[in-house]
C-alpha positions as CSV (number, residue, x, y, z in Angstrom):
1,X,55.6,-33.1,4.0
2,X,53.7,-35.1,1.6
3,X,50.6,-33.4,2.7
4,X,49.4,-30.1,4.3
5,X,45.9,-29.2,5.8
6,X,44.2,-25.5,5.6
7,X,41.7,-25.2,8.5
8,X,39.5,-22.2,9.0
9,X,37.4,-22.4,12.1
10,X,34.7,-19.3,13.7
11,X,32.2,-19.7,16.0
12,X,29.9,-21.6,14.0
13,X,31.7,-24.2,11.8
14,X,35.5,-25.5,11.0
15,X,36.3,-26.5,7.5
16,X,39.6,-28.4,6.7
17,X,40.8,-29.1,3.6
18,X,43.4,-31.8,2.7
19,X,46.3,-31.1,-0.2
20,X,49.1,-32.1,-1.1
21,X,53.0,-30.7,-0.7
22,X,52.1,-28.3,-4.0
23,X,48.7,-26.6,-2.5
24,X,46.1,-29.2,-4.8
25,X,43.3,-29.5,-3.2
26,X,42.4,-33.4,-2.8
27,X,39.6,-33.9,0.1
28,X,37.4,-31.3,2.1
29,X,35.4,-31.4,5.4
30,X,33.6,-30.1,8.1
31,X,33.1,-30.0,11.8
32,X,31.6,-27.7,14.7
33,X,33.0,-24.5,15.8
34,X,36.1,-23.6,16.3
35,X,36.5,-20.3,17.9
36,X,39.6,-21.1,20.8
37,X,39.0,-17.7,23.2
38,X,35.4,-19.1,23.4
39,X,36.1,-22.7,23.9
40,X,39.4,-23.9,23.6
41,X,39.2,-27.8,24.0
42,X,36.2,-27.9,21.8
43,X,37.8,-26.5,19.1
44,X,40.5,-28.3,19.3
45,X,38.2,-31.4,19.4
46,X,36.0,-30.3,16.2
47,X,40.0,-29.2,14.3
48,X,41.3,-32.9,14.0
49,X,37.7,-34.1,13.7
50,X,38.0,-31.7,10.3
51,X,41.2,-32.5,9.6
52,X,40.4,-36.6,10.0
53,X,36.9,-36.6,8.1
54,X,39.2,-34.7,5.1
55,X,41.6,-37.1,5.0
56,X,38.7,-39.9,4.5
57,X,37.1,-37.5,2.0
58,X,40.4,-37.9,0.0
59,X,40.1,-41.6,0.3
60,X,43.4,-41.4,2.8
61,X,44.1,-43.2,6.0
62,X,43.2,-40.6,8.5
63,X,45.8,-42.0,11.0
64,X,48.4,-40.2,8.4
65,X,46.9,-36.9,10.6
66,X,49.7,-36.6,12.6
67,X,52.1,-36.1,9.5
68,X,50.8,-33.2,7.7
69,X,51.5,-29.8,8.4
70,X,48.9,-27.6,9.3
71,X,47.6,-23.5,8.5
72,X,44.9,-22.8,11.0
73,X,42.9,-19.9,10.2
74,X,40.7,-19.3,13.9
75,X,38.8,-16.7,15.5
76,X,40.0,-15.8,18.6
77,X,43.4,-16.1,17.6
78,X,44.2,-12.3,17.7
79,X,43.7,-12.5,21.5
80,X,45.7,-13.0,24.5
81,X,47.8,-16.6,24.2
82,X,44.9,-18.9,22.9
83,X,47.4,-19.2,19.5
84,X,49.9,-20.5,21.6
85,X,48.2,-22.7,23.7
86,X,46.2,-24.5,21.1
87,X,49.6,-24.9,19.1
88,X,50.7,-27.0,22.2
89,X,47.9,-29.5,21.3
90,X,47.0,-30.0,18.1
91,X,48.5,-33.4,16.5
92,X,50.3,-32.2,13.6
93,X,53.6,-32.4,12.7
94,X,53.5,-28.9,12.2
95,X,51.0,-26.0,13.2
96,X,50.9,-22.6,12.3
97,X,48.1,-20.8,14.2
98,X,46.8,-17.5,12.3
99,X,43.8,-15.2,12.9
100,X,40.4,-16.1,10.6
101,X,41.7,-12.3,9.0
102,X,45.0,-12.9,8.2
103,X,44.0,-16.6,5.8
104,X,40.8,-14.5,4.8
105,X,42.9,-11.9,3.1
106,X,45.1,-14.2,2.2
107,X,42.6,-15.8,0.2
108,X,40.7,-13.1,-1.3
109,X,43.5,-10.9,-2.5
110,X,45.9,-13.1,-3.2
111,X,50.1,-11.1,-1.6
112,X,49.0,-8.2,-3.1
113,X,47.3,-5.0,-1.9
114,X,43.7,-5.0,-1.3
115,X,41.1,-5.5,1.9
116,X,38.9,-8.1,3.1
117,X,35.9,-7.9,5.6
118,X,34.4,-11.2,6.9
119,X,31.0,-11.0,7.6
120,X,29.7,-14.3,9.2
121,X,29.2,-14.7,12.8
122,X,32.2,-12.7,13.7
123,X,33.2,-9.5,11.9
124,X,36.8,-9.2,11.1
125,X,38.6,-6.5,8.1
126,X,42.2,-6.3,7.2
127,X,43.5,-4.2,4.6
128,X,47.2,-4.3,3.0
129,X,48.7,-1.2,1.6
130,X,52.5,-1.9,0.0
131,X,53.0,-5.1,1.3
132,X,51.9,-3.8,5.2
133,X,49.0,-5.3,6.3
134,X,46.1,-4.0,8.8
135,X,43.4,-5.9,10.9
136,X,40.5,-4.0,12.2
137,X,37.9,-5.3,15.2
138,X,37.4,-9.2,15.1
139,X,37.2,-8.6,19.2
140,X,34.9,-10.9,20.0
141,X,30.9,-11.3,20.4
142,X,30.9,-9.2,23.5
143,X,32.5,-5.6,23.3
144,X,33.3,-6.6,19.2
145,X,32.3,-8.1,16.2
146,X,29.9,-5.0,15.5
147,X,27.7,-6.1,12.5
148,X,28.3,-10.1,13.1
149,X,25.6,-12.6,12.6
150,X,25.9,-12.5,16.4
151,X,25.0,-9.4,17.1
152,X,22.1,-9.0,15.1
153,X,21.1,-12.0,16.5
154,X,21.2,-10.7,20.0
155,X,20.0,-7.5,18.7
156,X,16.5,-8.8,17.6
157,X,16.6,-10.6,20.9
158,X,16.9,-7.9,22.6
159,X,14.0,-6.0,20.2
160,X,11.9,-8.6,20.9
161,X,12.1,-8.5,24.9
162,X,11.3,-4.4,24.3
163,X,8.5,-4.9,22.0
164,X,7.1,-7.5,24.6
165,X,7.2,-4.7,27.7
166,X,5.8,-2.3,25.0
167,X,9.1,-0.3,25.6
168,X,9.3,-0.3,21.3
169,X,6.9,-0.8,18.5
170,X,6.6,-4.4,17.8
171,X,6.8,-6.0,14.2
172,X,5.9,-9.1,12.5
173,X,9.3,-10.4,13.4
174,X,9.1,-9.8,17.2
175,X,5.9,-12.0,17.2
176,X,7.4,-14.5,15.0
177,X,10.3,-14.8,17.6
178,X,8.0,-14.7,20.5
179,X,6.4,-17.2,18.9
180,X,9.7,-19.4,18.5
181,X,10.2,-19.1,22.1
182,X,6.6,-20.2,23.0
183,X,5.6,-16.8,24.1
184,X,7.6,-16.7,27.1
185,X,9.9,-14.0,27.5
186,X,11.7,-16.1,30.6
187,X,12.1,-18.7,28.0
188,X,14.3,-15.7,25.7
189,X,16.6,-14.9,28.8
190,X,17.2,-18.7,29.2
191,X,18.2,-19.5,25.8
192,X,21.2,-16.8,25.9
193,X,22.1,-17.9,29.2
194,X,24.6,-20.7,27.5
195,X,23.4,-19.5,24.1
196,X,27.3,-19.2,21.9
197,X,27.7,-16.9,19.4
198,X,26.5,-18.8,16.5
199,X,23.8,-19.8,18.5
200,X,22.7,-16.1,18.4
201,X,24.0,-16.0,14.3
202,X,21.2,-18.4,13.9
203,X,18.5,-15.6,13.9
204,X,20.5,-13.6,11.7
205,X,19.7,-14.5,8.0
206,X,15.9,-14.3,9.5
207,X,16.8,-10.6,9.6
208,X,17.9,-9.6,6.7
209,X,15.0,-11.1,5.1
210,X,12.2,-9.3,7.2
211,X,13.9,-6.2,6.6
212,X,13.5,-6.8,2.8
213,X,9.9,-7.3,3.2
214,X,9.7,-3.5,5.4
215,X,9.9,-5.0,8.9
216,X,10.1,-1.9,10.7
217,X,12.3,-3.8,13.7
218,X,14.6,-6.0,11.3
219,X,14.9,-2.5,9.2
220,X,16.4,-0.5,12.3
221,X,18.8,-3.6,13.0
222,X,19.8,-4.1,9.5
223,X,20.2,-0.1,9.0
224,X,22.6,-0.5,12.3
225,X,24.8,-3.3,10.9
226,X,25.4,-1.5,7.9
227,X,26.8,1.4,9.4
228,X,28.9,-0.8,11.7
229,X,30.1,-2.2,8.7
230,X,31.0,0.5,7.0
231,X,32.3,2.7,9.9
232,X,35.2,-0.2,9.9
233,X,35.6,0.2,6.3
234,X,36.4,3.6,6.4
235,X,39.3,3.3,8.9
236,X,41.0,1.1,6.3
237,X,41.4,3.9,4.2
238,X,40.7,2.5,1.1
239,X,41.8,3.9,-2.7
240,X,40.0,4.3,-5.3
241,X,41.1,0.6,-7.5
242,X,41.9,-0.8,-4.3
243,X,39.9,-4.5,-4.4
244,X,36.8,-5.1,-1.8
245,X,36.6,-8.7,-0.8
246,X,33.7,-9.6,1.1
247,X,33.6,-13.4,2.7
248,X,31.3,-15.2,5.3
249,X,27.9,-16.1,4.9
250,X,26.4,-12.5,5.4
251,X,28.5,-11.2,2.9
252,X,25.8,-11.9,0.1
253,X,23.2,-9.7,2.3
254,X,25.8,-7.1,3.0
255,X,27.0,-6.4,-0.6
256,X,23.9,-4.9,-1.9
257,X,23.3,-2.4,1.3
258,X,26.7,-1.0,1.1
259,X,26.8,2.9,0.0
260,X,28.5,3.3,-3.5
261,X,31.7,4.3,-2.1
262,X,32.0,0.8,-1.1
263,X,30.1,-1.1,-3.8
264,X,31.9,0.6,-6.5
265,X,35.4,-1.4,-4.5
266,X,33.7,-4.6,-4.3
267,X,35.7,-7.3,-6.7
268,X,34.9,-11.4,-6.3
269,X,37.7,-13.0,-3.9
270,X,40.1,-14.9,-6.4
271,X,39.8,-18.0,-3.3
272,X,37.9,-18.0,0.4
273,X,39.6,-18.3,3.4
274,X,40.6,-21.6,3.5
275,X,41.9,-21.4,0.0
276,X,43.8,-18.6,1.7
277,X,44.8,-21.1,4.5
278,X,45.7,-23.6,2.0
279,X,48.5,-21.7,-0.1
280,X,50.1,-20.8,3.0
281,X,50.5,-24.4,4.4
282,X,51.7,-25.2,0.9
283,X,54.2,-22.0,1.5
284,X,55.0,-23.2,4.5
285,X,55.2,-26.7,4.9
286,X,54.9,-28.4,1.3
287,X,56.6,-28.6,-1.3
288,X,56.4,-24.6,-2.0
289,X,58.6,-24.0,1.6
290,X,60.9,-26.0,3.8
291,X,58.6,-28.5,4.4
């Protein structure tokens, strides 16, 4: 195939990127979310809207879509038969669904050993260990995703709602969100009632930085999210030289809380995920495979 597309979608944004058959990067874009166990036809919606707005990027006809072969790097992936299903649809001449993990590690380590932990609105780690790899979590907003821009989201929600019955102390922050939502409480239990996982994300960054400033409610949440993080860290059994990647757009407000177990692991990724998703559609479509 002439060219090949690396998608990586999650529930907040998809990025595509166009190359050609040998993996070079040649136009780049971006759409809405693209987490499929969530909402399937919209992510299959905001995928070719990527995939089309890279192709103009790259100064291509974007009816040439339907010839390029595709790596799609998605949350939700790693459950039940959204993969599948969304394989059915997509426009490509060839589609290769993965999990958001698998093109994250991918992309970070390069085919060698090392782990990778995204921290964005999901939470998702893999680890590979002699050519073996292992995913961790990445289950999802509600029962996973421990640490995710999502949950701290809904966690400071939730603060919020407690310091406004006087169940817990309030803060700065829990008046500042109060505030946001017009002092009405009812107006809080509204906004999750359709409210998506990067709608919760949102709050997230606003977090971190109230805890830096001694928040004594962003403080306990932050505190909580770090040990999520690293309680799925240390069941990837990491070794001492063993690369830490981390990716997403927490990861920057992650990498100085971590203990120094973990900090003294942390290496830069050599690519991000969709770099990751791009080598393998040039593996296994361009001119670096069959295709």
């Amino acid at each position: 195939m002439e060219y090949v597309l690396g998608i990586d979608g999650g529930g907040t944004s998809c990025r595509a990127a166009l190359a050609t058959a040998d993996g070079a990067v040649i136009g780049r874009a971006k759409s809405g979310a693209a987490n499929i166990r969530t909402d399937l036809t919209g992510a299959r919606t905001n995928i070719v809207d990527a995939a089309r707005l890279a192709f103009i990027d790259a100064g291509r006809d974007p009816d040439l879509v339907p010839q390029a072969g595709a790596v799609l790097g998605l949350a939700g992936a790693n459950v039940g038969t959204y993969r599948q299903q969304l394989e059915a649809i997509l426009p490509f001449a060839g589609s290769r669904v993965e999990t958001d993990a698998e093109i994250a590690l991918e992309g970070a380590v390069g085919s060698g050993d090392g782990a990778m932990a995204i921290l964005g609105t999901g939470t998702a780690y893999m680890a590979r260990h002699n050519g073996k790899a292992r995913p961790i979590g990445g289950w999802g907003f509600q029962v996973g995703d421990q640490g995710s821009g999502a949950r701290v989201g809904r966690d400071l929600l939730e603060q919020t709602l407690l310091a406004h019955d006087g169940i817990r102390p309030a803060s700065p922050l829990t008046d500042e969100m109060m505030a946001v939502f017009r002092n009405n409480p009812e107006a809080v239990v509204e906004f999750t009632t359709n409210a998506k996982p990067g709608d919760f994300g949102g709050f997230a960054p606003k977090v971190f930085e109230h805890a830096a400033k001694g928040d004594i409610v962003a403080a306990w949440i932050v505190d909580k999210a770090v040990s999520d993080v690293e309680a799925a860290l240390n069941v990837l059994d990491l070794r001492e030289g063993d690369p830490l990647c981390l990716l997403g757009g927490l990861a920057p407000l992650y990498a100085p809380l971590l203990s120094a177990r973990y900090s003294a692991l942390l290496k830069p990724p050599k690519d991000d995920a969709l770099g990751g998703a791009v080598s393998m559609a040039a593996r296994y479509f361009g001119s670096k495979g069959n295709g």
